[in-house]
N, C-alpha and C positions, 0 to 999 in steps of 0.2 A: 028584737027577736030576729030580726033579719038581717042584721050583723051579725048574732050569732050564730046564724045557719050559714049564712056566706063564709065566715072563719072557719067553722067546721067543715065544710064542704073542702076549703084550700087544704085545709089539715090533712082531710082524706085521698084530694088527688094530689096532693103534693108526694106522699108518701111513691105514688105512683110514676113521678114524674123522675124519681130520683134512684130509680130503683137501681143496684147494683149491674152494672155492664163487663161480662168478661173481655177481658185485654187481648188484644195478639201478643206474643212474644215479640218483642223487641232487639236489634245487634247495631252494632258497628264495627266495621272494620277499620283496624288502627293499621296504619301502613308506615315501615321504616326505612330510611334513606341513609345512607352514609357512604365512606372513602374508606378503598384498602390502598390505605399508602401507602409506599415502598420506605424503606426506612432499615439502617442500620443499629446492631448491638455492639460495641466495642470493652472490648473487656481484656483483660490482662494489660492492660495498660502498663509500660516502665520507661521511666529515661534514661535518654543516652550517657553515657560520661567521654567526655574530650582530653583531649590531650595536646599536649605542643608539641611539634616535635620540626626543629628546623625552621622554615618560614610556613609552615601547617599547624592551625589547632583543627582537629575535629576525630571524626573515627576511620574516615581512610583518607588519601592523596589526592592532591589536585592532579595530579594528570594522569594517575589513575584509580580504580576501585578500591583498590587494596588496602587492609587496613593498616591504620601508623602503628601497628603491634604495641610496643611497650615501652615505659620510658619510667624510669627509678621504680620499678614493678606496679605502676598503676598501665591498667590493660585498660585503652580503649572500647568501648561498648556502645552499641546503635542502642537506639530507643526501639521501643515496639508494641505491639498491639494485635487481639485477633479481632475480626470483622465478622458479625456473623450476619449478612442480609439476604431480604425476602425478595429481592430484584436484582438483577440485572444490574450493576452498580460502575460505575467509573470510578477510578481513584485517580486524583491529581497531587503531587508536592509542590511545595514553594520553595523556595531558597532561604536560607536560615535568616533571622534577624535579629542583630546584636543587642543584647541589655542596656542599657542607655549607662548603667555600671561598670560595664567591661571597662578593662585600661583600653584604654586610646593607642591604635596602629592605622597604619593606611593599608587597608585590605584592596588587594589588585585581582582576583576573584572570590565566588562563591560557590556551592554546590550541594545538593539533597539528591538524596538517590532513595527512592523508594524500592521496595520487593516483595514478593510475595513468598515465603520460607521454601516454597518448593524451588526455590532457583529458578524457575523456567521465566518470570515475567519481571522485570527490573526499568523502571523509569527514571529519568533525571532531571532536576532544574537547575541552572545555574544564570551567572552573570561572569562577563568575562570584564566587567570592571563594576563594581554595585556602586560605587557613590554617583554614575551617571550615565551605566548603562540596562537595555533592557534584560527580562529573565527569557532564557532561550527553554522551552522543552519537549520533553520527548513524549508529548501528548499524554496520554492517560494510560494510567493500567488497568483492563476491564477485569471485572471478578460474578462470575454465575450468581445467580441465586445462591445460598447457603442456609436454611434454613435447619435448623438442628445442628449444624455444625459449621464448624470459624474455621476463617482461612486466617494464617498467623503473619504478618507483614512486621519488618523491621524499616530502620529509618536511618542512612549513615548522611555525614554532609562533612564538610573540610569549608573552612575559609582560609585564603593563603593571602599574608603581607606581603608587602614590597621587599622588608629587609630583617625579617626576625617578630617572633612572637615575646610582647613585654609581660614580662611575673606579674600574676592577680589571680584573681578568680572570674572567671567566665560564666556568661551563662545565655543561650541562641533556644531562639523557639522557632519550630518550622510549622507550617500550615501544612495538615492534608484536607483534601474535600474529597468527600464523598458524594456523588452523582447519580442519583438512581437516573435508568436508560428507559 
């Protein structure tokens, strides 16, 4: 019997001991971190087409800008691209570099001229001997932020032989970098 009253008794304050407690509302704060990196969109992307013309293959002259205009009605053409970036951006070229396919000459310099379509900014890189000399250039072309709209840049470059450009098919890749500032 006095087990049984003891059981009964727990039964009764137990009910007591367990009774429902209202909560506080409870939060967290989630907090987010990241990077607004500067970064360019390139778009309209097209290449160049070269040409020979004399001891010159490429789109304009080795001593100067200009272009090698036409030769059996194939018309010379720069490569090009628009840049659209959200910074403050440097642009660098390289000097062209021959397809390990090209026919074989001895190239006595090189040259890549970079521009930006509005004419006003034009840079260049060259070698004034590439099998063992260094690339000279004309530092960087800066470009604003552009954000909603591309600045359109083309790309000309000429490598000149010793003594004449040999019949094949050619084909020069140039580096540009882009620098956010």
């Amino acid at each position: 019997m006095k087990r049984i009253s003891a059981i009964s008794a727990l039964l009764v304050s137990g009910s007591f001991l367990f009774a429902p407690v209202a909560k506080a509302d409870q939060s967290l704060n989630l907090d987010f971190t990241g990077v607004a990196q500067a970064n360019c969109l390139f778009t309209n992307i097209t290449s160049g087409l070269v040409i020979a013309k004399g001891v010159d293959i490429g789109t304009i002259g080795s001593s100067s800008n200009g272009t090698l205009g036409t030769v059996g009605g194939v018309t010379a053409l720069p490569a090009g691209f628009t840049a659209e970036c959200n910074s403050q951006t440097a642009f660098f070229v390289d000097t062209p570099v021959a397809d390990a396919a090209n026919p074989a000459f001895q190239a006595v310099s090189t040259k890549s001229v970079l521009t930006d379509t509005t004419g006003t900014t034009q840079i260049e890189a060259y070698t004034a001997s590439p099998s063992g000399g260094t690339v000279t250039s004309d530092q960087f072309l800066p470009l604003a932020a552009t954000t909603g709209t591309g600045t359109n840049m083309t790309v000309d470059m000429n490598v000149q032989s010793a003594s004449g450009i040999p019949v094949g098919i050619y084909k020069y890749t140039i580096l540009v970098s882009a620098v956010p500032q």
